[in-house]
C-alpha positions, 0 to 999 in steps of 0.5 A, a space after each residue: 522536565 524529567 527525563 528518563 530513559 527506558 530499557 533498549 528492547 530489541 524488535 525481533 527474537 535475537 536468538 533467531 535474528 542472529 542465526 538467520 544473520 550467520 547464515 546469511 553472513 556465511 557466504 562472505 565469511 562471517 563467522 561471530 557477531 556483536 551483540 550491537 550489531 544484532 541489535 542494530 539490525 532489530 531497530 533498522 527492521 523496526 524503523 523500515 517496518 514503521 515507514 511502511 506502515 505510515 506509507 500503507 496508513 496515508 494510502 489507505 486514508 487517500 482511498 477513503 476519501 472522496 472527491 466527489 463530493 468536493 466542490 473542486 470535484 468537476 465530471 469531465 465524462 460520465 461513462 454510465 451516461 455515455 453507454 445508456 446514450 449509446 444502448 438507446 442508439 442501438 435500440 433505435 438503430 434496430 426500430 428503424 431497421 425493423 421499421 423497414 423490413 415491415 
């Protein structure tokens, strides 16, 4: 097996980064940076951004997946057959209500 090494490329713009981190660093008094710890918080964003990611991908698979046609899948109710049964009591409700005011 070869085993190479690839240069250590920061996610973010360092130049933005580490102003942004200055400024934050201001209110508990830091006034200079090392190069690693820019570097450091570049590859923290990049591995918080990649699990979010995977968290986003698996939600987004779990939605497009339907359960219905599984044969584990069992209807307990079924709204749409409910409410039908529903509008036909009203319609006999009024019928009879009809029926008697004639």
């Amino acid at each position: 097996t070869l085993i190479q090494s690839c240069k250590d490329e920061p996610f973010l713009f360092i130049g933005a980064l580490q102003k942004r981190i200055l400024d934050i660093g201001k209110k508990h008094d830091i006034t200079e940076l090392n190069s690693d710890a820019v570097n450091l918080i570049s590859h923290a964003t990049q591995e918080r951004l990649r699990g979010l990611l995977e968290k986003l991908t698996a939600i987004a698979q779990h939605r497009m997946t339907t359960y219905k046609a599984s044969e584990n899948y069992i209807l307990c109710s079924d709204t749409r057959s409910q409410l039908k049964f529903l509008e036909k009591l009203d319609q006999l409700e009024k019928q009879r209500k009809d029926l008697e005011e004639r």
